[in-house]
N, C-alpha and C positions, 0 to 999 in steps of 0.2 A: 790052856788059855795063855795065849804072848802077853804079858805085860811089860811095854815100854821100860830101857835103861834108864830114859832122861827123866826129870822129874817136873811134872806138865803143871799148869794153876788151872784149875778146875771151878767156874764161876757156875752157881746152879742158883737159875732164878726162877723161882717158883711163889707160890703160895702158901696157904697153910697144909697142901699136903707133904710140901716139903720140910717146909719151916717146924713140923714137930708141933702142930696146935695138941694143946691136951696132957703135954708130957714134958719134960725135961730136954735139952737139948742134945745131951747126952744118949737119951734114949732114941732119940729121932737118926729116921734110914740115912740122912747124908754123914751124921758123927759114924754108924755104923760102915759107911763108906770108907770116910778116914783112915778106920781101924783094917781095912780091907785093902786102901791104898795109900799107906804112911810115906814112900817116898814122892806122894804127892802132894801138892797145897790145894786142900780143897775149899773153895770159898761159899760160903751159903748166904747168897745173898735172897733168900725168901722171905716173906713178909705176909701172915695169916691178914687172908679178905682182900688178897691184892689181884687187880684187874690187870687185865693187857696195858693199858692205857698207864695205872700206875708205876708197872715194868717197864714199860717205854722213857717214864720220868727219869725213873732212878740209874738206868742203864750207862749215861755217859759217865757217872761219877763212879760207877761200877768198873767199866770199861778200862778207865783213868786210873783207876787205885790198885786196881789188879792185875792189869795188863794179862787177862786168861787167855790160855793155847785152846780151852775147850771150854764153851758156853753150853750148857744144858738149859731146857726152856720149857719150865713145864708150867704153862700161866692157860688160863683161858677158861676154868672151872668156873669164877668167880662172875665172869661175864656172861657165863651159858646162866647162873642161877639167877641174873640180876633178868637174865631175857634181853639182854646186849643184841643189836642186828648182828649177824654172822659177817656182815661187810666192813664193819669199823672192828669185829674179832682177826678179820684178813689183815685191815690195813695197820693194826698195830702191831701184829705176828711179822707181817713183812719187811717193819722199819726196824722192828727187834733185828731178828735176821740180818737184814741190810747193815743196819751199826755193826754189829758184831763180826759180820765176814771182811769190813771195812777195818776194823779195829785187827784181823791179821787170825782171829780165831777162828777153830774149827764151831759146827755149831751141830746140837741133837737139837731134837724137836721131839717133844713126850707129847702124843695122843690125848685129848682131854674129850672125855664123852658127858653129855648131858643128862640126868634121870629120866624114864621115857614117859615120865607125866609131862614132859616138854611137847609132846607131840615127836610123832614121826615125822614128820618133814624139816621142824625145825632142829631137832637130835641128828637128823640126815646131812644137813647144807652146814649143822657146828662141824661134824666130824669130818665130811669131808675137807672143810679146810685147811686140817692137818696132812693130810695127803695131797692136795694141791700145789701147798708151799714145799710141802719136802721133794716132789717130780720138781716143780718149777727152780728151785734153789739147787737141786740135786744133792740133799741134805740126809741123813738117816733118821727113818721116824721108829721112836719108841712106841711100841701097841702101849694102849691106857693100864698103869701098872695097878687101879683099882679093879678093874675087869673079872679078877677071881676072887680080888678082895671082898669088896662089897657085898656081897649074897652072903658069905659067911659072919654071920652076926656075933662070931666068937673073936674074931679079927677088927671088929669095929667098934669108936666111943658110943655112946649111949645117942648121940648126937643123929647118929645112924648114915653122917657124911664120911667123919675124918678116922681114918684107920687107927686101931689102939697101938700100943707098945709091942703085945706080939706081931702084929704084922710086919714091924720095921725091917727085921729079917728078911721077910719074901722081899720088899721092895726092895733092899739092898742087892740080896741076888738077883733080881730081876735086872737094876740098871747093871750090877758088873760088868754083865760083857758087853754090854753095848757102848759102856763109855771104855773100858778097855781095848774094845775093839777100834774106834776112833784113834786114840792114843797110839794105837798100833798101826796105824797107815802113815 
Protein backbone atom coordinates (compact mmCIF):
# COMPACT_ATOMS: atom_id res chain seq x y z
CA UNK A 1 0.00 0.00 0.00
CA UNK A 2 1.48 3.80 -1.28
CA UNK A 3 0.94 6.00 1.43
CA UNK A 4 1.35 9.78 0.40
CA UNK A 5 4.82 11.79 1.58
CA UNK A 6 2.82 14.94 2.19
CA UNK A 7 0.70 15.15 5.12
CA UNK A 8 -3.18 15.49 3.90
CA UNK A 9 -6.26 16.98 6.58
CA UNK A 10 -8.70 14.32 6.49
CA UNK A 11 -12.42 15.71 7.32
CA UNK A 12 -14.68 12.53 8.07
CA UNK A 13 -18.31 13.56 8.51
CA UNK A 14 -20.39 11.10 9.60
CA UNK A 15 -22.72 10.06 12.18
CA UNK A 16 -22.70 7.91 15.10
CA UNK A 17 -21.14 5.31 13.35
CA UNK A 18 -18.33 7.26 12.99
CA UNK A 19 -18.55 9.48 15.92
CA UNK A 20 -17.83 6.36 18.24
CA UNK A 21 -21.55 6.30 19.97
CA UNK A 22 -21.24 3.80 22.91
CA UNK A 23 -17.47 4.19 23.60
CA UNK A 24 -14.72 6.46 24.16
CA UNK A 25 -13.36 8.42 21.53
CA UNK A 26 -10.22 6.84 21.71
CA UNK A 27 -11.74 3.53 21.17
CA UNK A 28 -13.74 4.73 17.93
CA UNK A 29 -12.27 3.46 14.07
CA UNK A 30 -11.35 7.11 13.08
CA UNK A 31 -8.80 7.54 16.62
CA UNK A 32 -7.88 3.97 15.30
CA UNK A 33 -7.31 5.71 11.89
CA UNK A 34 -5.04 8.40 13.41
CA UNK A 35 -2.95 5.82 14.88
CA UNK A 36 -2.74 4.08 11.26
CA UNK A 37 -2.14 7.63 9.83
CA UNK A 38 -0.02 9.99 12.26
CA UNK A 39 1.57 12.11 9.48
CA UNK A 40 -1.89 12.99 8.86
CA UNK A 41 -4.42 15.44 10.52
CA UNK A 42 -7.44 13.57 10.78
CA UNK A 43 -10.48 15.70 11.64
CA UNK A 44 -13.83 13.91 12.83
CA UNK A 45 -16.28 16.01 12.40
CA UNK A 46 -19.28 13.23 13.12
CA UNK A 47 -22.09 13.84 15.30
CA UNK A 48 -24.27 10.70 16.75
CA UNK A 49 -28.12 10.95 15.19
CA UNK A 50 -27.01 13.27 12.54
CA UNK A 51 -29.02 13.56 9.26
CA UNK A 52 -27.87 14.56 5.55
CA UNK A 53 -29.61 17.77 6.20
CA UNK A 54 -27.71 18.25 9.49
CA UNK A 55 -24.10 17.66 7.61
CA UNK A 56 -25.06 19.90 5.08
CA UNK A 57 -25.49 22.62 8.12
CA UNK A 58 -22.30 22.09 9.62
CA UNK A 59 -20.15 21.62 6.44
CA UNK A 60 -19.21 25.30 5.63
CA UNK A 61 -17.78 25.99 9.11
CA UNK A 62 -16.13 22.62 8.61
CA UNK A 63 -14.91 23.47 5.33
CA UNK A 64 -13.55 26.88 6.90
CA UNK A 65 -11.77 25.61 9.88
CA UNK A 66 -10.11 22.76 8.32
CA UNK A 67 -9.52 23.45 4.88
CA UNK A 68 -9.49 19.27 4.22
CA UNK A 69 -7.43 17.84 1.02
CA UNK A 70 -9.89 14.65 1.67
CA UNK A 71 -13.58 14.78 2.73
CA UNK A 72 -15.13 11.31 3.72
CA UNK A 73 -18.93 11.28 3.86
CA UNK A 74 -20.43 8.62 5.61
CA UNK A 75 -24.10 10.32 6.58
CA UNK A 76 -27.36 9.03 5.26
CA UNK A 77 -28.00 6.04 8.08
CA UNK A 78 -29.92 8.40 10.02
CA UNK A 79 -32.28 9.65 7.34
CA UNK A 80 -32.99 5.89 5.87
CA UNK A 81 -34.28 5.14 9.83
CA UNK A 82 -36.21 8.34 10.26
CA UNK A 83 -37.91 7.06 6.45
CA UNK A 84 -36.36 10.42 4.99
CA UNK A 85 -37.73 10.49 0.78
CA UNK A 86 -34.46 9.04 -1.02
CA UNK A 87 -34.94 12.60 -3.10
CA UNK A 88 -34.09 15.18 -0.22
CA UNK A 89 -31.20 11.79 0.87
CA UNK A 90 -29.92 12.84 -3.04
CA UNK A 91 -30.27 16.49 -2.86
CA UNK A 92 -28.25 16.86 0.47
CA UNK A 93 -25.43 14.08 -0.54
CA UNK A 94 -25.25 16.34 -3.78
CA UNK A 95 -24.60 19.83 -2.04
CA UNK A 96 -22.44 17.97 0.43
CA UNK A 97 -20.36 16.78 -2.47
CA UNK A 98 -20.76 20.09 -4.38
CA UNK A 99 -19.38 22.23 -1.23
CA UNK A 100 -16.71 20.14 -0.73
CA UNK A 101 -15.11 19.59 -4.42
CA UNK A 102 -15.76 23.45 -4.44
CA UNK A 103 -13.79 23.91 -1.36
CA UNK A 104 -10.66 22.29 -3.48
CA UNK A 105 -11.05 18.70 -1.61
CA UNK A 106 -11.01 15.26 -2.73
CA UNK A 107 -14.25 13.49 -1.70
CA UNK A 108 -15.12 9.45 -0.57
CA UNK A 109 -18.56 8.63 -0.50
CA UNK A 110 -19.38 5.51 2.32
CA UNK A 111 -22.27 3.31 1.05
CA UNK A 112 -25.16 3.54 3.73
CA UNK A 113 -27.69 0.71 3.40
CA UNK A 114 -31.04 0.71 5.25
CA UNK A 115 -32.43 -2.70 7.51
CA UNK A 116 -34.49 -4.67 5.12
CA UNK A 117 -37.80 -4.13 7.27
CA UNK A 118 -37.56 -0.94 5.20
CA UNK A 119 -38.95 -2.79 2.32
CA UNK A 120 -37.22 -3.66 -0.86
CA UNK A 121 -37.88 -0.87 -2.98
CA UNK A 122 -37.28 1.67 -0.49
CA UNK A 123 -33.65 -0.21 0.76
CA UNK A 124 -33.26 -0.29 -3.31
CA UNK A 125 -33.79 3.65 -4.60
CA UNK A 126 -31.59 4.46 -0.46
CA UNK A 127 -28.76 2.54 -1.87
CA UNK A 128 -28.69 3.24 -5.01
CA UNK A 129 -28.21 6.81 -4.43
CA UNK A 130 -24.90 6.07 -3.46
CA UNK A 131 -23.96 4.92 -6.72
CA UNK A 132 -25.66 7.42 -8.55
CA UNK A 133 -23.76 10.32 -6.99
CA UNK A 134 -20.47 8.52 -7.14
CA UNK A 135 -20.87 7.72 -11.48
CA UNK A 136 -22.40 11.25 -11.64
CA UNK A 137 -19.46 13.07 -9.43
CA UNK A 138 -17.02 10.37 -10.56
CA UNK A 139 -16.09 10.10 -6.84
CA UNK A 140 -14.92 6.63 -5.20
CA UNK A 141 -17.68 4.88 -3.24
CA UNK A 142 -16.86 2.98 -0.20
CA UNK A 143 -19.18 -0.48 -0.05
CA UNK A 144 -21.22 -0.12 3.58
CA UNK A 145 -18.45 -0.98 5.99
CA UNK A 146 -21.55 -2.47 8.48
CA UNK A 147 -22.23 -5.12 5.74
CA UNK A 148 -20.16 -8.02 7.59
CA UNK A 149 -20.55 -6.08 10.70
CA UNK A 150 -23.99 -6.26 11.56
CA UNK A 151 -24.97 -10.16 11.36
CA UNK A 152 -22.29 -10.76 13.67
CA UNK A 153 -23.83 -10.07 17.14
CA UNK A 154 -20.28 -10.28 18.75
CA UNK A 155 -19.18 -7.08 16.94
CA UNK A 156 -22.32 -5.24 17.87
CA UNK A 157 -23.80 -2.78 21.07
CA UNK A 158 -26.72 -4.34 22.51
CA UNK A 159 -28.50 -1.65 20.72
CA UNK A 160 -28.17 -4.08 17.66
CA UNK A 161 -27.40 -0.79 15.29
CA UNK A 162 -24.10 0.79 16.36
CA UNK A 163 -20.83 -1.58 16.13
CA UNK A 164 -19.10 -2.39 19.67
CA UNK A 165 -15.32 -1.56 20.43
CA UNK A 166 -14.06 -4.79 18.68
CA UNK A 167 -15.35 -3.92 15.44
CA UNK A 168 -13.33 -0.56 15.26
CA UNK A 169 -10.58 -2.67 13.88
CA UNK A 170 -12.34 -4.04 10.90
CA UNK A 171 -13.73 -0.55 10.20
CA UNK A 172 -10.40 0.86 10.36
CA UNK A 173 -8.99 -1.68 7.84
CA UNK A 174 -11.68 -1.38 5.84
CA UNK A 175 -11.42 2.56 5.11
CA UNK A 176 -7.30 2.35 5.02
CA UNK A 177 -7.00 1.70 1.66
CA UNK A 178 -9.60 3.54 0.30
CA UNK A 179 -8.66 6.69 1.96
CA UNK A 180 -4.99 5.87 1.27
CA UNK A 181 -5.61 5.11 -2.03
CA UNK A 182 -7.32 8.76 -2.62
CA UNK A 183 -4.30 10.28 -0.92
CA UNK A 184 -2.33 8.58 -3.39
CA UNK A 185 -3.64 9.98 -6.70
Amino acid sequence: MSVPTYAATILILGDSLSAGYGMSEEQGWVQLLRNELPQHQIINGSVSGETTAGGLRRLPGLLTSSQPDLVVIELGGNDGLRGFPPSKLKSNLTQIITLSQQHGANVLLTEIMVPPNYGPRYAKSFTQIYHQLADEYSIKLIPFFMQDIAPDKSLMQRDGIHPNEQAQATITQWMLPWITQVLSE
